[in-house]
Each structure stands twice: as structure tokens, then as C-alpha cells.
C-alpha positions as CSV (number, residue, x, y, z in Angstrom):
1,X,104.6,79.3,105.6
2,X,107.3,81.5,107.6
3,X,110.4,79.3,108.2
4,X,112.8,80.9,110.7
5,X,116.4,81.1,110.1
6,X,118.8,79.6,112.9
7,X,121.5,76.9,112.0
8,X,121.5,73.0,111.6
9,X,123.3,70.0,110.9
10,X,123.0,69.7,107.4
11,X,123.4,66.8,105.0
12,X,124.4,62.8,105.7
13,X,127.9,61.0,106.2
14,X,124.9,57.6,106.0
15,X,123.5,57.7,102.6
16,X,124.3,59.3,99.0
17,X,128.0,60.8,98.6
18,X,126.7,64.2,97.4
19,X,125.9,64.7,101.0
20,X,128.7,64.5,102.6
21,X,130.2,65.5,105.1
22,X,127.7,66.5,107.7
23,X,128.2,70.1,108.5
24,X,126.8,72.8,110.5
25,X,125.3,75.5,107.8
26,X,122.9,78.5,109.0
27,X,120.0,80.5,107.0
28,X,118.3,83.3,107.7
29,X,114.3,83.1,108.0
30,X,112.1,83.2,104.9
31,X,108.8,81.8,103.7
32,X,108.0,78.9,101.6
33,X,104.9,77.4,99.8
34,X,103.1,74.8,101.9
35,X,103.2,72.2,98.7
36,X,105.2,71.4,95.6
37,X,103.9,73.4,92.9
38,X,100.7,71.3,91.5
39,X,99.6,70.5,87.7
40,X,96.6,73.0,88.5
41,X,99.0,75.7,89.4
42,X,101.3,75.6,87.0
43,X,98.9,75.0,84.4
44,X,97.5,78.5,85.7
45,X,101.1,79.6,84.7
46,X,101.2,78.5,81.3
47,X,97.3,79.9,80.7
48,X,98.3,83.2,81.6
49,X,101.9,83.3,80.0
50,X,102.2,80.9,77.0
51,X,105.5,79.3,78.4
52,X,106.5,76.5,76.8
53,X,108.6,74.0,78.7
54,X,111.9,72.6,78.1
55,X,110.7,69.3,77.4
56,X,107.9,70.6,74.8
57,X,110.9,72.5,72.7
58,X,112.5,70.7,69.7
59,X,115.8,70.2,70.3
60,X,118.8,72.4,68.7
61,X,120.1,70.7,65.5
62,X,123.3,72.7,65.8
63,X,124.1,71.2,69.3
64,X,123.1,67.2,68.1
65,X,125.7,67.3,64.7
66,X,124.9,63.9,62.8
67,X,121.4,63.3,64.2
68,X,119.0,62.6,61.8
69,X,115.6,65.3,62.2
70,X,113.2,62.3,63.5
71,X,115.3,62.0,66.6
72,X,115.4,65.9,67.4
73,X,111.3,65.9,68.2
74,X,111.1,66.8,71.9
75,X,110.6,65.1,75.1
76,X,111.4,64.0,78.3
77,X,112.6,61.0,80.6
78,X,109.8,58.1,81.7
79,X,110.1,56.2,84.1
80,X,109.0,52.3,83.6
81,X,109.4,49.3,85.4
82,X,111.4,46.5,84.6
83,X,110.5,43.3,84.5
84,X,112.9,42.0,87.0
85,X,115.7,42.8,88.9
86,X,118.1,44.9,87.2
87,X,121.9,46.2,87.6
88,X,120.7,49.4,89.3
89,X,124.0,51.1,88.6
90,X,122.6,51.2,85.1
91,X,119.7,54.1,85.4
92,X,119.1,53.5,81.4
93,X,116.9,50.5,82.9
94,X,114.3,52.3,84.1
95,X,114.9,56.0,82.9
96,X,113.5,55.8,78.8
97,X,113.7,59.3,76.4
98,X,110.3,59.0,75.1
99,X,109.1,61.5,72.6
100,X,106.5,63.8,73.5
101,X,106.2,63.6,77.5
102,X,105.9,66.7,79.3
103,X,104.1,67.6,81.9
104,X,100.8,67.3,80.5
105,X,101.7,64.3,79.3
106,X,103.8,62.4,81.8
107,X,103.7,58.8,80.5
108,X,104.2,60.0,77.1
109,X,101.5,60.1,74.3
110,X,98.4,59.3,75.0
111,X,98.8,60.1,78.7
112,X,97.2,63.1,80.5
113,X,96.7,64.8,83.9
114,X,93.1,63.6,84.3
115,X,92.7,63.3,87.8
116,X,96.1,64.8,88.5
117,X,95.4,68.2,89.5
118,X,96.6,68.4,93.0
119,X,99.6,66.3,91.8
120,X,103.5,68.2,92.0
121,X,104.0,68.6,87.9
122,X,106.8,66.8,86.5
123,X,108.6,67.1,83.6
124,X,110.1,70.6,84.6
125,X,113.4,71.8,83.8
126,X,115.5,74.1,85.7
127,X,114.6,76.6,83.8
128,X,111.1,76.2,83.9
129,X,111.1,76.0,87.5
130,X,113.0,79.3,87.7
131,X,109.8,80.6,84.9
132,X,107.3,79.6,87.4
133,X,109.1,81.3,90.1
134,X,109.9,84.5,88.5
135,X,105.8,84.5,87.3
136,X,104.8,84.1,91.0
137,X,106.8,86.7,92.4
138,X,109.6,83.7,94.3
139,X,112.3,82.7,94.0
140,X,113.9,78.8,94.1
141,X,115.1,78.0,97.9
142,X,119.0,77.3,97.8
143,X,120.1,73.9,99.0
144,X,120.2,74.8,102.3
145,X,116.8,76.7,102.7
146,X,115.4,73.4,101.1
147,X,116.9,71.0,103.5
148,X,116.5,73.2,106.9
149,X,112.6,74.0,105.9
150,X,112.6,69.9,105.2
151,X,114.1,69.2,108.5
152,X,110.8,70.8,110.5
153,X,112.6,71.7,113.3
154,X,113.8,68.4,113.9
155,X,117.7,69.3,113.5
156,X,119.4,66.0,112.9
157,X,116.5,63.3,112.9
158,X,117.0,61.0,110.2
159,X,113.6,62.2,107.9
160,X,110.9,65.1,108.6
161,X,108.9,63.5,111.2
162,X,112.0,61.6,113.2
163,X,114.2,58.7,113.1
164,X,111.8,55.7,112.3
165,X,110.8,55.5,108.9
166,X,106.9,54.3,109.5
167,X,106.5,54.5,112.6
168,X,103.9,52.0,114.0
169,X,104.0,50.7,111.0
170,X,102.5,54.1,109.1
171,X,103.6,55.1,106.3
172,X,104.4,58.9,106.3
173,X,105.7,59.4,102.5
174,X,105.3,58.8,99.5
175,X,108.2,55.9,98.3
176,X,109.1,53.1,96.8
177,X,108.2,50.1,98.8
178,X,109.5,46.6,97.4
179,X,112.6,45.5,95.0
180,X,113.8,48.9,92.9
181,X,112.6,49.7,90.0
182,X,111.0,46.3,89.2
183,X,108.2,46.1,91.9
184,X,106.8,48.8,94.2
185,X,104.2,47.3,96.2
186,X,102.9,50.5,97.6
187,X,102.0,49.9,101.3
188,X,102.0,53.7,101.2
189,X,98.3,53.8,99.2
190,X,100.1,55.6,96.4
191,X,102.0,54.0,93.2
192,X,104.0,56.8,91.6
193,X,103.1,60.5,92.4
194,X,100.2,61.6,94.8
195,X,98.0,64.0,95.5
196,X,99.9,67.4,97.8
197,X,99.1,67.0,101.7
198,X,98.6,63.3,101.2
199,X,100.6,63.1,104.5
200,X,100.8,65.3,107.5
201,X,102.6,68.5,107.7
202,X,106.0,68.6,109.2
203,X,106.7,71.0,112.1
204,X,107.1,73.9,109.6
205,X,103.2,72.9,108.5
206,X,105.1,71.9,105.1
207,X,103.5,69.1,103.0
208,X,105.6,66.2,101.4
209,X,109.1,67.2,102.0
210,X,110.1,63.4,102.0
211,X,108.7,61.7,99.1
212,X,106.6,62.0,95.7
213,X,109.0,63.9,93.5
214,X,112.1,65.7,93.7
215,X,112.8,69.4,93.8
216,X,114.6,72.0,92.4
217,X,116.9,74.0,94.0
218,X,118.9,77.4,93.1
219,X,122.0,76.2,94.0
């Protein structure tokens, strides 16, 4: 989808300090996929090229000095529930290292992406993302290109589709609903990642720019 340039107010004094401060910031006009890149596609990727992610690599023993071999099989973080409320300063809680998640494997062993096709994939590195890109003939968006294609036009609304999170009481993302990370009670329809344009298009005819997963940028 063609985004055109122009600038915006970009970032938040209201929520996580890595936004701040507001600012005006301007991009010139490019194009952008409608979705996240989906299990399907980027299982295309690896068909074609035999990449091999990040998170499917053993890790170096050189950079790990004192680690015994059983420890340097690869994988990935996992998100899991707790079983109650938690310190959420403490991200070990919920993020677990477990050996052998990748994308094909999200959960871990034993896990697949049965059903998951149109899902974003997960699991990818930096690196991988910029593998996918370079495959595709892309490139990453740069923080800003990211947030003004987010913003749909709406310069300054508080998310992609205005100021009220669900309005009328819909639900117009895919998030966390309930007490984090112990209990998402998924008003939304969706518990963990969903299907790409699960939700309307915002006013750039881009598909979950709030929500589902996060997203790499190049900068």
C-alpha cells in the first residue's frame, strides 16, 4: 500500500519512556505491505532459500566461556502465564529460554504452526527480518516510517483508529485484556497471536498496526 510522506507528531510524553518527548518528525512517501509478514510467507522464504534463523542456530561456545555444551542447544524466548500476579518489573516471570522454539515451533517442542498460516511469524531475529527483506526485494521501515504508516492519517490520535480504545465497546486489536501476564481474558476473540486482517484496515488500508506482535524496525 502507498503511504505518502508529510510530517506528524511522533511518539508519547503518556506512556513508555523510549517515546519521549513528542516531536514533530517528517518522512517522505513509500510503500508498505498490507500485513505483518505471515508463517506462510516466510515459510515460502526459507523453501526457496534454506535460511536458517537465529533462534534455530547453536549458540557460539567462544562467546558463552564456562557453559557446559547442554546449555548452548538453541532457542528462543516463550512466553507463559503465571499463575498469579507477579512483580511485573521482573520480565523473567513470564519471558522463559526454552530450547528448541522457533518459529515453527513457537511454544517450544512439540508445538507447530498447524492452523497458523496467516499468523505474523515469531521467533525472528533482527537479522532474520532483515533476510526476509533483502529476499523480497524491501527493505525494514525506520522507526518513523513505522509509526507515521501506523498512525493512518490520524496525526496525534491516541491508537490507529482514534482516541477510544474499543469504541462501543468493540474491540479493534489484538491485546491483552485482564491482570498481566497472569490472566488474559480475551474479549478481543483472540488469546495470543491471530490471524492478519483480523481487524479493520486503518486509513492507510494497513492491517494490525496496534496489536498481535511487535515489529522490527531498521533503526
Amino acid at each position: 500500500m502507498r503511504v505518502p510522506g508529510g510530517a506528524f507528531l511522533m511518539g508519547s510524553d503518556a506512556h513508555y519512556a523510549e517515546e519521549r518527548p513528542r516531536h514533530t518528525a517528517r518522512v517522505a512517501g513509500f510503500s508498505m505491505d498490507e500485513t505483518a509478514v505471515t508463517n506462510a510467507m516466510f515459510a515460502r522464504f526459507v523453501a526457496l532459500t534454506g535460511y536458517v534463523t537465529v533462534a534455530e542456530r547453536p549458540l557460539d561456545p567462544a562467546l558463552y566461556p564456562g557453559v557446559e555444551a547442554s546449555r548452548l542447544a538453541p532457542g528462543s524466548l516463550v512466553f507463559r502465564p503465571t499463575d498469579g500476579p507477579v512483580d511485573t518489573r521482573d520480565m523473567s516471570r513470564w519471558w522463559h529460554w526454552t530450547q528448541g522454539a522457533h518459529w515453527r515451533a513457537p511454544e517450544g517442542p512439540g508445538s507447530s504452526l498447524a492452523g497458523r498460516e496467516e499468523h505474523p511469524v515469531v521467533h525472528v531475529a533482527f537479522a532474520d527480518a532483515e533476510a526476509y527483506a533483502r529476499w523480497a526485494g524491501k527493505d525494514l521501515p525506520s522507526e518513523a516510517e513505522w509509526e507515521f504508516a501506523a498512525r493512518g492519517g490520524l496525526d496525534g490520535a491516541e491508537f490507529a483508529w482514534g482516541d477510544e480504545f474499543a469504541p462501543g465497546g468493540v474491540h479493534l486489536a489484538n491485546t491483552w485484556q485482564g491482570p498481566f501476564p497472569w490472566r488474559d481474558v480475551a474479549e478481543d476473540g483472540h488469546s495470543g497471536t491471530c490471524p492478519v486482517r483480523s481487524y479493520p484496515a486503518n486509513g492507510h488500508g494497513l492491517f494490525e498496526m496496534c496489536g498481535n506482535v511487535w515489529e522490527w524496525t531498521s533503526d
